[in-house]
N, CA and C atoms of all chains as a GROMACS GRO file, in nm:
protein
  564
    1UNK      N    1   0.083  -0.120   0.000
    1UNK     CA    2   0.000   0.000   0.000
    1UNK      C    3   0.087   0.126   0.000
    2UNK      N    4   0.025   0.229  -0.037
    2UNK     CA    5   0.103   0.359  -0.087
    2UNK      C    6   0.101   0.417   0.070
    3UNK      N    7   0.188   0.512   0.095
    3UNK     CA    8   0.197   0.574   0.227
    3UNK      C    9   0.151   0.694   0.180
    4UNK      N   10   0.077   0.762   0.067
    4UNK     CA   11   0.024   0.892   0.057
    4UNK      C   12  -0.076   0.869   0.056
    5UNK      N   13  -0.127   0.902   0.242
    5UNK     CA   14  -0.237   0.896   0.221
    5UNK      C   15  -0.362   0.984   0.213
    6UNK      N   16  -0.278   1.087   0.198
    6UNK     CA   17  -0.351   1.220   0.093
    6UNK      C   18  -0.371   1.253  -0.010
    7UNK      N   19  -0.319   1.153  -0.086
    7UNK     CA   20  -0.384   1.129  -0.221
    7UNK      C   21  -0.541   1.074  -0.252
    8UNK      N   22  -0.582   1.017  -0.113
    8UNK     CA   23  -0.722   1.009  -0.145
    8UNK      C   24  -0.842   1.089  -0.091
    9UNK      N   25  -0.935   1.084  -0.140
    9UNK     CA   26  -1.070   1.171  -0.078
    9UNK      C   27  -1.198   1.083  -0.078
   10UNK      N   28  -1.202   1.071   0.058
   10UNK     CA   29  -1.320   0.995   0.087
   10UNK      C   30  -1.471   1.076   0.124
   11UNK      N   31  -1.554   1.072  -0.010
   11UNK     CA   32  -1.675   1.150   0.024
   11UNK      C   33  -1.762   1.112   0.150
   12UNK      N   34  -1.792   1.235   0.193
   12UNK     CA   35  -1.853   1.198   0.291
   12UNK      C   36  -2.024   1.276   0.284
   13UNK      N   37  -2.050   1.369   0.402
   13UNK     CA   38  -2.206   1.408   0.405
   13UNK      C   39  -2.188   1.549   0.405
   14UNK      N   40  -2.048   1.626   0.338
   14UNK     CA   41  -2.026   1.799   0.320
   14UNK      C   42  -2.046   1.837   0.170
   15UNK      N   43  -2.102   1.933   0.157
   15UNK     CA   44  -2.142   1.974   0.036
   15UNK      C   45  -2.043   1.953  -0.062
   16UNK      N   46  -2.065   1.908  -0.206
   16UNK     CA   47  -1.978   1.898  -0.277
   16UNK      C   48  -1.871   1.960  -0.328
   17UNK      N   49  -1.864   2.070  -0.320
   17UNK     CA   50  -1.826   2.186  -0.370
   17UNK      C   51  -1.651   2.137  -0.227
   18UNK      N   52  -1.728   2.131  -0.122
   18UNK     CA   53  -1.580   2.076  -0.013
   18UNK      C   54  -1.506   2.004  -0.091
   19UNK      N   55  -1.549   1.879  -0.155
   19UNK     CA   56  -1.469   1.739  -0.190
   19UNK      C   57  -1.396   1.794  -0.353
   20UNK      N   58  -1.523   1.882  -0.401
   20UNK     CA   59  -1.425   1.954  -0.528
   20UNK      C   60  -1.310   2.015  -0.522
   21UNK      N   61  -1.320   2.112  -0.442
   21UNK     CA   62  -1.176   2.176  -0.429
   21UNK      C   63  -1.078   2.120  -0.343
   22UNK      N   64  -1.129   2.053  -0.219
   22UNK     CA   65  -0.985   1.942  -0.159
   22UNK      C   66  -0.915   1.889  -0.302
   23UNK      N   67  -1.003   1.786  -0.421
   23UNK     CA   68  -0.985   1.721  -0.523
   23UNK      C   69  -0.866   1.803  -0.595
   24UNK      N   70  -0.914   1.925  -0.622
   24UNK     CA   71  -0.821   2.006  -0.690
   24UNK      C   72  -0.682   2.077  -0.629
   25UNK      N   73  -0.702   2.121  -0.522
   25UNK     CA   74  -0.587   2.104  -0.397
   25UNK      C   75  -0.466   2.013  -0.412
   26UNK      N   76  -0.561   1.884  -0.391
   26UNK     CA   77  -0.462   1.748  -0.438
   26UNK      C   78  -0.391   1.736  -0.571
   27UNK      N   79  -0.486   1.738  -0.625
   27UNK     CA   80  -0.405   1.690  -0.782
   27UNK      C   81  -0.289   1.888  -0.789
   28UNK      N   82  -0.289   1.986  -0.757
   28UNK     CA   83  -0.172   2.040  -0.775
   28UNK      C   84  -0.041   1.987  -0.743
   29UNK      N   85  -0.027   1.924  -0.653
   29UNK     CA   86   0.100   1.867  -0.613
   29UNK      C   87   0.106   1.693  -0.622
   30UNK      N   88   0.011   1.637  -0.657
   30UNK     CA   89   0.018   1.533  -0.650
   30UNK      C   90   0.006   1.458  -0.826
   31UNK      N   91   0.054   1.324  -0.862
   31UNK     CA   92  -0.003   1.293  -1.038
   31UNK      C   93  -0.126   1.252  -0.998
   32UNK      N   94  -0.138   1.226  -0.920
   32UNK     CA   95  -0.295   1.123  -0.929
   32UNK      C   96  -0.376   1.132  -0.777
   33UNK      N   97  -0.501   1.157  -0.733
   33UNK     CA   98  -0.580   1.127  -0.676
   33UNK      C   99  -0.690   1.052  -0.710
   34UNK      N  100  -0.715   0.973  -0.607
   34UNK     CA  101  -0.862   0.891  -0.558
   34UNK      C  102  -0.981   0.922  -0.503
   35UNK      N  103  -1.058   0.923  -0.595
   35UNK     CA  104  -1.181   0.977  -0.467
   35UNK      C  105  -1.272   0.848  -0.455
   36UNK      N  106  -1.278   0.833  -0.309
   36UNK     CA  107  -1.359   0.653  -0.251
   36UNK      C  108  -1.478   0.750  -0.224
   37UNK      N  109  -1.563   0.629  -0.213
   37UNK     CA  110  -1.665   0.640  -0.137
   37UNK      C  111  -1.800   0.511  -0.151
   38UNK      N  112  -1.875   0.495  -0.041
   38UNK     CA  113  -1.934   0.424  -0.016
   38UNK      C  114  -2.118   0.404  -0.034
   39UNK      N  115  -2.179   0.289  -0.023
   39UNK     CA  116  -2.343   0.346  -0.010
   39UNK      C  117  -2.376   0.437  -0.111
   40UNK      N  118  -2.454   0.534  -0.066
   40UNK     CA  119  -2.571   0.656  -0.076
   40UNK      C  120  -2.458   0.722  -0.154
   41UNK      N  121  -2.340   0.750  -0.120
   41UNK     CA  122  -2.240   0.862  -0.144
   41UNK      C  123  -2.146   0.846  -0.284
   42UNK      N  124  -2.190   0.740  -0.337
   42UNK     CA  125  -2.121   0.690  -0.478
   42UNK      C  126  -2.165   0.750  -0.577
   43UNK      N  127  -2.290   0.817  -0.574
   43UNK     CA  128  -2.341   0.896  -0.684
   43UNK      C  129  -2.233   1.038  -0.644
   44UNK      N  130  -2.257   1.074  -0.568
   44UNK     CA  131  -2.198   1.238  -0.543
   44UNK      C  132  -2.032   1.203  -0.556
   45UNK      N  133  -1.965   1.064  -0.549
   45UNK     CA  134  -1.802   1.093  -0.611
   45UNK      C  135  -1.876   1.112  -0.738
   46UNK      N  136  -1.909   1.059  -0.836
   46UNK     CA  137  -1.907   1.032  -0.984
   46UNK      C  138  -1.940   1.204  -0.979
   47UNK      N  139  -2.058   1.257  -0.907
   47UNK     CA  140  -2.071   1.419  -0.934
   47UNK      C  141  -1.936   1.528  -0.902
   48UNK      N  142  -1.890   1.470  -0.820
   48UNK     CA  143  -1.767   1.523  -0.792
   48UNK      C  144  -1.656   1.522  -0.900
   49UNK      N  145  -1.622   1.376  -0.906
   49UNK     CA  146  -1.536   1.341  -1.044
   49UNK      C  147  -1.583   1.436  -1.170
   50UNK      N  148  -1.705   1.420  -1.207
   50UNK     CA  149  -1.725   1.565  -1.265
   50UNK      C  150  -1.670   1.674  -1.309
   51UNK      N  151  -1.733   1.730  -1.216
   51UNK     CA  152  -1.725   1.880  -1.155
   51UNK      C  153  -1.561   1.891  -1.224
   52UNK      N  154  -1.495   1.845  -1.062
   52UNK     CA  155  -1.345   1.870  -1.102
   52UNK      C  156  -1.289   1.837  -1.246
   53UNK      N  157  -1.328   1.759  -1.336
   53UNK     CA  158  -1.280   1.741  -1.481
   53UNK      C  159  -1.330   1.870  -1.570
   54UNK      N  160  -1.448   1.935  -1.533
   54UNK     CA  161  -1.529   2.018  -1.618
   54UNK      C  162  -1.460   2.151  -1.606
   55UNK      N  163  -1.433   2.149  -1.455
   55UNK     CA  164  -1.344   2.307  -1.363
   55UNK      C  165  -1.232   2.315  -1.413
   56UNK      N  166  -1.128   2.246  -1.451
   56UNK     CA  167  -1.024   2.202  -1.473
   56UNK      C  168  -0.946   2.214  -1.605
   57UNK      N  169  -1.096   2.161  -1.677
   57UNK     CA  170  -1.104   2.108  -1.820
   57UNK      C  171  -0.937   2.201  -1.880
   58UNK      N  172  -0.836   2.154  -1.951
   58UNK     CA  173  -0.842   2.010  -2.011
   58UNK      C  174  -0.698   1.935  -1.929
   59UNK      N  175  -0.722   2.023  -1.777
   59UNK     CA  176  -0.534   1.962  -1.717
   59UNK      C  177  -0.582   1.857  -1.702
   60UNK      N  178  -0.709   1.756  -1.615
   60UNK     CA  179  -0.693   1.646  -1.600
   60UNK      C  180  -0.832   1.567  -1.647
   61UNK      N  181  -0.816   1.422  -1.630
   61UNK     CA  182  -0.894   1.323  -1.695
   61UNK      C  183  -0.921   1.226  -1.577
   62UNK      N  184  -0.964   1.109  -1.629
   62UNK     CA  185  -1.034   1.024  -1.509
   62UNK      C  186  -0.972   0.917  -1.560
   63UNK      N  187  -0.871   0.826  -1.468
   63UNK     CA  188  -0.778   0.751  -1.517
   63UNK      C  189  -0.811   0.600  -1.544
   64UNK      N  190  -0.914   0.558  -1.417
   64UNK     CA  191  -0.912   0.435  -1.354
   64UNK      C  192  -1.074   0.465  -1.290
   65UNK      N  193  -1.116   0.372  -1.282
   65UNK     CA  194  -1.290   0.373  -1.215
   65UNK      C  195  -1.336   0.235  -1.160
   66UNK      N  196  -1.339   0.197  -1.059
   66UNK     CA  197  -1.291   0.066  -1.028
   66UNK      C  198  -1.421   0.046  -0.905
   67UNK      N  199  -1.523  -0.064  -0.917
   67UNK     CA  200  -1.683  -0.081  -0.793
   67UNK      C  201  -1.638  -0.174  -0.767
   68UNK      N  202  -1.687  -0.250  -0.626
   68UNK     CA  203  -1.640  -0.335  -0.559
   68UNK      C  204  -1.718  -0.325  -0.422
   69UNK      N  205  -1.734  -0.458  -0.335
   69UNK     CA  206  -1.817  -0.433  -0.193
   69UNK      C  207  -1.733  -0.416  -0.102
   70UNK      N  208  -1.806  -0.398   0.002
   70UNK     CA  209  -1.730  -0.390   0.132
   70UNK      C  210  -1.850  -0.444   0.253
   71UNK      N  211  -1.814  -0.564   0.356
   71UNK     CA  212  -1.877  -0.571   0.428
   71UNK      C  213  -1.877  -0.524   0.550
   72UNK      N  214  -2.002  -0.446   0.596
   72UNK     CA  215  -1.967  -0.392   0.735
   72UNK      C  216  -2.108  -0.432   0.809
   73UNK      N  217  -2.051  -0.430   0.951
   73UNK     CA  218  -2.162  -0.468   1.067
   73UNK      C  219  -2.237  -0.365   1.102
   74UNK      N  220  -2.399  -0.354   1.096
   74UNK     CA  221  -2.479  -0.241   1.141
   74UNK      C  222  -2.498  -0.208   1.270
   75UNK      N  223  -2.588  -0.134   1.298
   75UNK     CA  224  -2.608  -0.139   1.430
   75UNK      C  225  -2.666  -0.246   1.505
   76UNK      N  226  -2.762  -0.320   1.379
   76UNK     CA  227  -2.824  -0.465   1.467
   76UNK      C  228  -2.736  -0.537   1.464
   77UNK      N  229  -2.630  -0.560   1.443
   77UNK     CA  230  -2.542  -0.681   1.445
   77UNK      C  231  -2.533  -0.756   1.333
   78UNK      N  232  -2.610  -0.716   1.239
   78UNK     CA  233  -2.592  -0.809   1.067
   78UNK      C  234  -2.464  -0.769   1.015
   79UNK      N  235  -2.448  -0.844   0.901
   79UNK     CA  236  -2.345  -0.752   0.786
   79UNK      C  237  -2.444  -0.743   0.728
   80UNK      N  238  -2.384  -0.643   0.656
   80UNK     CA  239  -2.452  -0.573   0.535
   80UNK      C  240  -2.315  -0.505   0.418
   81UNK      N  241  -2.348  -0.559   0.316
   81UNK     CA  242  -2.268  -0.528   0.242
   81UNK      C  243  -2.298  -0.408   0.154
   82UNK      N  244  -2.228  -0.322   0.151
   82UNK     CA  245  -2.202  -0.170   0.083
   82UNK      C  246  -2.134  -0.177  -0.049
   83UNK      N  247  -2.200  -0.106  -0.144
   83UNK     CA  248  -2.126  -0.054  -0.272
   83UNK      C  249  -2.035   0.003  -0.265
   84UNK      N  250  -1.888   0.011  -0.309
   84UNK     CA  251  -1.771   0.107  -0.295
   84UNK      C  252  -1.758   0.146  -0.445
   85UNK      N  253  -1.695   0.256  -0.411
   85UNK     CA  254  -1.660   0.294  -0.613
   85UNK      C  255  -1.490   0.353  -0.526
   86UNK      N  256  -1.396   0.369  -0.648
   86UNK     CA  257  -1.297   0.453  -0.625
   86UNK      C  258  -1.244   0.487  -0.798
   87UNK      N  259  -1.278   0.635  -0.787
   87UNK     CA  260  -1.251   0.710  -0.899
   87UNK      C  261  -1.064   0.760  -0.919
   88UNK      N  262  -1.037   0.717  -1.015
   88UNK     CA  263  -0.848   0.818  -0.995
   88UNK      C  264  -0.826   0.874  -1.126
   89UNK      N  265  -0.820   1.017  -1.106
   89UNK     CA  266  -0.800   1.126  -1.186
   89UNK      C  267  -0.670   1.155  -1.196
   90UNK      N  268  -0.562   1.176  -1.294
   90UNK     CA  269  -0.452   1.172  -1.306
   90UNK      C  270  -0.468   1.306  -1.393
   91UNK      N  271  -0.329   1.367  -1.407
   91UNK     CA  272  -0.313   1.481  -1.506
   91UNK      C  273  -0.286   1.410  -1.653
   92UNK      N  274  -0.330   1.502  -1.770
   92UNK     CA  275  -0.338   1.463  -1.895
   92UNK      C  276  -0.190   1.484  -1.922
   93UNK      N  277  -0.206   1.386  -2.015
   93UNK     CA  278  -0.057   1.346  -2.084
   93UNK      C  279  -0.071   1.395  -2.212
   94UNK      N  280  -0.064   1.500  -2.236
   94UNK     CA  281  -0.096   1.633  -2.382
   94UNK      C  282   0.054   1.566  -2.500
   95UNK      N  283  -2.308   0.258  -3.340
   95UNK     CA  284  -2.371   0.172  -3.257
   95UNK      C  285  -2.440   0.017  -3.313
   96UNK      N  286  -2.448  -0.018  -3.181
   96UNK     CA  287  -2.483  -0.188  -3.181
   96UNK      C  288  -2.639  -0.157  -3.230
   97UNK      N  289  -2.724  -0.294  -3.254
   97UNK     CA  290  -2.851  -0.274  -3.232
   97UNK      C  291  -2.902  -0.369  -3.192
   98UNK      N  292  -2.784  -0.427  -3.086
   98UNK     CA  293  -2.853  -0.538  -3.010
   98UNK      C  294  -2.905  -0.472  -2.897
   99UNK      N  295  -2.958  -0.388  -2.888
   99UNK     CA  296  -3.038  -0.272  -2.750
   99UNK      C  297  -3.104  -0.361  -2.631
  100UNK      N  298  -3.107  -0.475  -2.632
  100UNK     CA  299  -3.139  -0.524  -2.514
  100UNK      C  300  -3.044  -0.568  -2.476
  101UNK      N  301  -2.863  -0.579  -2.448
  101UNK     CA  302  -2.780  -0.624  -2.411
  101UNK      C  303  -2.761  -0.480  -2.307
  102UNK      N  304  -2.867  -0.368  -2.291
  102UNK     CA  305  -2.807  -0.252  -2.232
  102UNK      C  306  -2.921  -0.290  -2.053
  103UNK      N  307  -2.964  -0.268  -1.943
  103UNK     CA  308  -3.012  -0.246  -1.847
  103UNK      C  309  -3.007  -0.109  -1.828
  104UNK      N  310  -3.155  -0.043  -1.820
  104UNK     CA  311  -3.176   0.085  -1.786
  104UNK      C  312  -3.185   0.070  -1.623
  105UNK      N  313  -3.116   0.134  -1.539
  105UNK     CA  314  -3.164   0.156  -1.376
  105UNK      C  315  -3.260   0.266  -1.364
  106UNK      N  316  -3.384   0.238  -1.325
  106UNK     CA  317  -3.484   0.310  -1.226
  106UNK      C  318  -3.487   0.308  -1.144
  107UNK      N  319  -3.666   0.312  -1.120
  107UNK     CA  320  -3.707   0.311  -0.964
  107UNK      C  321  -3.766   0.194  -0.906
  108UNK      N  322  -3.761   0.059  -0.995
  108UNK     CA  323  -3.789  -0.027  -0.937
  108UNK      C  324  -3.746  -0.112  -0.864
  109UNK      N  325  -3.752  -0.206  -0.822
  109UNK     CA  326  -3.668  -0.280  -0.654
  109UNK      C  327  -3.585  -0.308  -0.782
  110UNK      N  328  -3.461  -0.347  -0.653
  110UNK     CA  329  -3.310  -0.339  -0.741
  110UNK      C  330  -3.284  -0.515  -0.793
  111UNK      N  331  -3.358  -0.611  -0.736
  111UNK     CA  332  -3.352  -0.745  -0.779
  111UNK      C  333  -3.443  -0.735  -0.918
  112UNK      N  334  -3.528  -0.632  -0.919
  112UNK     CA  335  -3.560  -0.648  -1.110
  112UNK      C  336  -3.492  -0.636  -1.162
  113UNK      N  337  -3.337  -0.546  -1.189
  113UNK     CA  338  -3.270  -0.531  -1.262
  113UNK      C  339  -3.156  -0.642  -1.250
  114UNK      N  340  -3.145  -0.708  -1.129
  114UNK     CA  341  -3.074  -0.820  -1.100
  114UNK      C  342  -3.100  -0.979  -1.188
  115UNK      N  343  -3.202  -0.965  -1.181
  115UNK     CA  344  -3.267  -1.036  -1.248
  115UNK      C  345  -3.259  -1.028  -1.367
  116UNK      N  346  -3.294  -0.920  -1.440
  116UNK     CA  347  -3.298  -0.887  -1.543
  116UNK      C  348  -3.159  -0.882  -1.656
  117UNK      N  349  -3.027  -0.845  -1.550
  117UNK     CA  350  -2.913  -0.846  -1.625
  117UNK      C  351  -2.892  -1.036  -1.650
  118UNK      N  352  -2.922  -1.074  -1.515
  118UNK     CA  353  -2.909  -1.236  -1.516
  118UNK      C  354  -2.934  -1.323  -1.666
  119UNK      N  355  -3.095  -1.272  -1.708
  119UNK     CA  356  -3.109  -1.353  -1.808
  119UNK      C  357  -3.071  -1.295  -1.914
  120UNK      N  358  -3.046  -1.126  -1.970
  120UNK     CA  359  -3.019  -1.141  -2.055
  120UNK      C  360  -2.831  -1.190  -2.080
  121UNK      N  361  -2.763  -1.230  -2.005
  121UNK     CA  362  -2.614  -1.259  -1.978
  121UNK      C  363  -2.644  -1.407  -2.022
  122UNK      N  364  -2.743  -1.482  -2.013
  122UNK     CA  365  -2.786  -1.584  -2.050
  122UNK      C  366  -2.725  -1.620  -2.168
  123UNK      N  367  -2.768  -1.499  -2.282
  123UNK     CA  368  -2.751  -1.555  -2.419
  123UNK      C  369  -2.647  -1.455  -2.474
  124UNK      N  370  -2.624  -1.324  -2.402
  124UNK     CA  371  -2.554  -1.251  -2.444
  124UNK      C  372  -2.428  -1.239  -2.400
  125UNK      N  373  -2.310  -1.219  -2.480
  125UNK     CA  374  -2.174  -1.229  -2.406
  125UNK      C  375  -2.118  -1.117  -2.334
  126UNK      N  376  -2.183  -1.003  -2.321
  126UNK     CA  377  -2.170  -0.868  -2.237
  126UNK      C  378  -2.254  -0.767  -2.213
  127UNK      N  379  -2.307  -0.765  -2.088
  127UNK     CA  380  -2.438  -0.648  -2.075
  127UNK      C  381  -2.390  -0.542  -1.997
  128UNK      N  382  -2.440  -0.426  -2.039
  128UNK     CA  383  -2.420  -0.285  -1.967
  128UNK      C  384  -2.497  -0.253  -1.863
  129UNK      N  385  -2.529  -0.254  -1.710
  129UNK     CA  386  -2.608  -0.152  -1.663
  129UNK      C  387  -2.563   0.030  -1.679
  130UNK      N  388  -2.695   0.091  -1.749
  130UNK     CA  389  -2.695   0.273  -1.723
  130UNK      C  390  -2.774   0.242  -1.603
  131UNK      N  391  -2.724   0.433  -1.556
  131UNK     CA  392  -2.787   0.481  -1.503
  131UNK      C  393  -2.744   0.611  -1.486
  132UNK      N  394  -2.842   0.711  -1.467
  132UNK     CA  395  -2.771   0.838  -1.422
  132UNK      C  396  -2.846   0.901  -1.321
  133UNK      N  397  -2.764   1.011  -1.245
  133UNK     CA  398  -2.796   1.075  -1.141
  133UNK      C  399  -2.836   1.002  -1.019
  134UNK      N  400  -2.924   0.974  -0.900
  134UNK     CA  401  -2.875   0.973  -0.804
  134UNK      C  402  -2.918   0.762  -0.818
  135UNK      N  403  -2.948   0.727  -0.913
  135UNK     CA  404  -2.960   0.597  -0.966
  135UNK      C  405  -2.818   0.514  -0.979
  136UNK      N  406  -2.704   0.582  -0.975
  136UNK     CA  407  -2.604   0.548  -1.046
  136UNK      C  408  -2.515   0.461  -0.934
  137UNK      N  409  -2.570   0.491  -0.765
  137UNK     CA  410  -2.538   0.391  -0.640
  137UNK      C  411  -2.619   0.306  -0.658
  138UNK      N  412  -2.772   0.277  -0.763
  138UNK     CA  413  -2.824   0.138  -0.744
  138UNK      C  414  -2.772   0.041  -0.900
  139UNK      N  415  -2.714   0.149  -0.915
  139UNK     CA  416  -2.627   0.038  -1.069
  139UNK      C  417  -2.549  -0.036  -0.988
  140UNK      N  418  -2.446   0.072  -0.895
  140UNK     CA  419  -2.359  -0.014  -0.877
  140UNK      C  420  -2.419  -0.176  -0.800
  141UNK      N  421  -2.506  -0.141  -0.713
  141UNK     CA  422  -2.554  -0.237  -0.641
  141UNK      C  423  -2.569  -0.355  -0.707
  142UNK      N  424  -2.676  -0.361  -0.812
  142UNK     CA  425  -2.726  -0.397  -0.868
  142UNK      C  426  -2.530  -0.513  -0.938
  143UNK      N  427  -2.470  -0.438  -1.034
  143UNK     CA  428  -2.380  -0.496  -1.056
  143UNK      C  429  -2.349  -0.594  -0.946
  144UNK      N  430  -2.274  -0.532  -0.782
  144UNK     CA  431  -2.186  -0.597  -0.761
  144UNK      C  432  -2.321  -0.755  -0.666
  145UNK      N  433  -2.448  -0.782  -0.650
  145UNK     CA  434  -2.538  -0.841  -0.634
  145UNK      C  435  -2.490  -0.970  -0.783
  146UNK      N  436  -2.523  -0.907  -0.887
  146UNK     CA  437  -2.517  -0.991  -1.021
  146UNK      C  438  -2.413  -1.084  -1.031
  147UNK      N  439  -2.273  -1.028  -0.986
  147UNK     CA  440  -2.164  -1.084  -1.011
  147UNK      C  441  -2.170  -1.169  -0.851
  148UNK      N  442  -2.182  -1.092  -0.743
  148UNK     CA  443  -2.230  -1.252  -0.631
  148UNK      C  444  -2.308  -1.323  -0.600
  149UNK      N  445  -2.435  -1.330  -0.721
  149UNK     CA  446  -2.491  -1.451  -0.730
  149UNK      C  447  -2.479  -1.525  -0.798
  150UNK      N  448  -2.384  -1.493  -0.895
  150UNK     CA  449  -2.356  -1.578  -1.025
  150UNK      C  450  -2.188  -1.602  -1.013
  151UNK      N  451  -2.145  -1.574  -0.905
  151UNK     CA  452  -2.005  -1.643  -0.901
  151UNK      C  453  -1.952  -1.720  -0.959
  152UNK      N  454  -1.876  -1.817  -0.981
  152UNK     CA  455  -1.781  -1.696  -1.048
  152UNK      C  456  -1.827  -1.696  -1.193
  153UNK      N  457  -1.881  -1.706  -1.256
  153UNK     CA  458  -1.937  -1.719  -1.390
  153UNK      C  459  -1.906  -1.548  -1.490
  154UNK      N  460  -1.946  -1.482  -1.400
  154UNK     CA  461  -1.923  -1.313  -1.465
  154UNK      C  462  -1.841  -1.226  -1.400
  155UNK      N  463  -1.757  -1.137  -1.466
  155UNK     CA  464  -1.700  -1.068  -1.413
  155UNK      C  465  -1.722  -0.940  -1.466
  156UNK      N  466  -1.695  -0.767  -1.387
  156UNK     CA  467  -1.676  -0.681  -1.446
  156UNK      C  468  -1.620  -0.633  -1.536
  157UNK      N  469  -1.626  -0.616  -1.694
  157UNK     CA  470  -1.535  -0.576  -1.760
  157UNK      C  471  -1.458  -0.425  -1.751
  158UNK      N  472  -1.565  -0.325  -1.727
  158UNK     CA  473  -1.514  -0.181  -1.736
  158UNK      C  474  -1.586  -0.154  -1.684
  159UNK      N  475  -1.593   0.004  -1.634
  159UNK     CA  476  -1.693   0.085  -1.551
  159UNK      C  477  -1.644   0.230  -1.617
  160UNK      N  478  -1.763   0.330  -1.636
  160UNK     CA  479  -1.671   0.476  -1.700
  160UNK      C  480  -1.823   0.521  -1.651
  161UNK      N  481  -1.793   0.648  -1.628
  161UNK     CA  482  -1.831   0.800  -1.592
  161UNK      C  483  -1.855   0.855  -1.677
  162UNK      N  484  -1.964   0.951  -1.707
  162UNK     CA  485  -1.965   1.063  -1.725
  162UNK      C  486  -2.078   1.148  -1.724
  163UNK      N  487  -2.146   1.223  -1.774
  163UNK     CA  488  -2.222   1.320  -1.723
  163UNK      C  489  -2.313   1.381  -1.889
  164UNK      N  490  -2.389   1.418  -1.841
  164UNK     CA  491  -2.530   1.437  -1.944
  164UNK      C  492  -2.610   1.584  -1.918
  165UNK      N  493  -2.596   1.658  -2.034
  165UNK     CA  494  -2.699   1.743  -1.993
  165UNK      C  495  -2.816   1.741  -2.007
  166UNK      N  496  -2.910   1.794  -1.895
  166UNK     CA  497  -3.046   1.797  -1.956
  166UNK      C  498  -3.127   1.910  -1.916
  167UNK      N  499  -3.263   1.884  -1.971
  167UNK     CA  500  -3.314   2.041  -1.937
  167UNK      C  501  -3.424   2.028  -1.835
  168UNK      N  502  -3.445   2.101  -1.733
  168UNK     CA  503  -3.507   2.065  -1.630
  168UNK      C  504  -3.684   2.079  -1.596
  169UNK      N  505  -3.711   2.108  -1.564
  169UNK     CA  506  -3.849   2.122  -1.538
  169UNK      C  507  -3.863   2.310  -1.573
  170UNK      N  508  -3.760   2.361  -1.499
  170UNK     CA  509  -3.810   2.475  -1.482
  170UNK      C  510  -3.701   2.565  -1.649
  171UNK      N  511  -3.676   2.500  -1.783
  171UNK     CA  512  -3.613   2.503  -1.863
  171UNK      C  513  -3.446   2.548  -1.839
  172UNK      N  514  -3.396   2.519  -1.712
  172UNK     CA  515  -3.243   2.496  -1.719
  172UNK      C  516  -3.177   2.439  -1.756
  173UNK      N  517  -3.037   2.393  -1.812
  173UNK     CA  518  -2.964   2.291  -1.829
  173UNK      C  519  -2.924   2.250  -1.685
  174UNK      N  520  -2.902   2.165  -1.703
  174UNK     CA  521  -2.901   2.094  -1.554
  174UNK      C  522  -2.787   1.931  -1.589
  175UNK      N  523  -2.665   1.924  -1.570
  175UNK     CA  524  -2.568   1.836  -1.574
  175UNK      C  525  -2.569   1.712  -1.493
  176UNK      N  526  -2.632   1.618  -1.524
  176UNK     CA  527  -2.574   1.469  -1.436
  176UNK      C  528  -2.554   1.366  -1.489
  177UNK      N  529  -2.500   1.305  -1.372
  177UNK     CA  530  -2.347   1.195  -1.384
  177UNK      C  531  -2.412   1.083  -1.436
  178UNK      N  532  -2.326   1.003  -1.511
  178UNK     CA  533  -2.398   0.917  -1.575
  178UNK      C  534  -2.271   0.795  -1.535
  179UNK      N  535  -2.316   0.630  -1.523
  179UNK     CA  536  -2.228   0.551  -1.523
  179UNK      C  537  -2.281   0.450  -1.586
  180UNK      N  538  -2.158   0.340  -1.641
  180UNK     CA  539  -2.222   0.236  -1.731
  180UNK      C  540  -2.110   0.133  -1.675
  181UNK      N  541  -2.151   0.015  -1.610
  181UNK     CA  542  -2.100  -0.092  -1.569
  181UNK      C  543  -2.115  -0.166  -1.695
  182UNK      N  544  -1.985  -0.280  -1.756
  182UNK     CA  545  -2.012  -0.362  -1.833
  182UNK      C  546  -2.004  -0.517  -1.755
  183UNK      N  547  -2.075  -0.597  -1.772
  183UNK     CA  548  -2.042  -0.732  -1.707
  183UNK      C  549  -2.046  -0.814  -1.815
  184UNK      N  550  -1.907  -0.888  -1.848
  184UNK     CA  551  -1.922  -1.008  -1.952
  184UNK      C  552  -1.885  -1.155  -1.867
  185UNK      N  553  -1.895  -1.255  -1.893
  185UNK     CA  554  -1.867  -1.412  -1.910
  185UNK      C  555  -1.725  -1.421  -1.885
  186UNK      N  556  -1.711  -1.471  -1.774
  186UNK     CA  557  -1.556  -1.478  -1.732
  186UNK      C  558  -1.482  -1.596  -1.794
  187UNK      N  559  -1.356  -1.495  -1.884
  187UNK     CA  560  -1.303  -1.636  -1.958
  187UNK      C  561  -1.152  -1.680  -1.826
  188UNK      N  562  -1.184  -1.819  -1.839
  188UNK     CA  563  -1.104  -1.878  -1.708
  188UNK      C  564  -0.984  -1.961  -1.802
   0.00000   0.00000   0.00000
């Protein structure tokens, strides 16, 4: 595993516009960020992923797009398995 | 474009095992199906996918997943931008 672990952005329940510009923050100093996220919140990366490609337009692109589960225990004690997405936006190679 | 148009799964609003179902049989005869979906539908694609591929273990796998975004015009005549995603699932060659 990578030890930068500020290369990723895990959406959470703050307005998008937060996870946009952290996104863009990142990718100045960094080649590549991740944006994870889980559940309910997988639509708003893909809106996010977006955004930042559109704001940006044409330094970076969307490299890698990769769904997958994750099981976690609720409050009743079940698992329940969650949708994960993780988006990675890299700078364009012009 | 193809015009095999039923190799595609539209995501709505109906319970998410219709579309589970639904990718199931047409994977039956077809060697790769797409779930769409866009806007806040695009966390029950994923669902929906990663359900398909663990009930049918190991038989299918994800081929690709891509992003992107759609304009449209709204109720109140705005353009109005959302995210669009398309899961492919084909026949896992072993």
């Amino acid at each position: 595993m990578s030890n930068n672990t500020n290369d990723t952005i895990y959406i959470g329940k703050k307005p998008l516009m937060t996870y946009v510009t952290s996104t863009i923050v990142q990718l100045a100093t960094k080649p590549d960020v991740t944006i994870k996220a889980r559940g309910l919140t997988t639509s708003i990366a893909i809106d996010v992923a977006q955004v930042v490609i559109k704001k940006t337009k044409p330094a970076f692109e969307i490299s890698n797009v990769s769904i997958g589960s994750e099981s976690l225990v609720s409050s009743d004690g079940k698992n329940r398995d969650v949708s994960t997405i993780e988006i990675s936006i890299k700078r364009t190679t012009a």
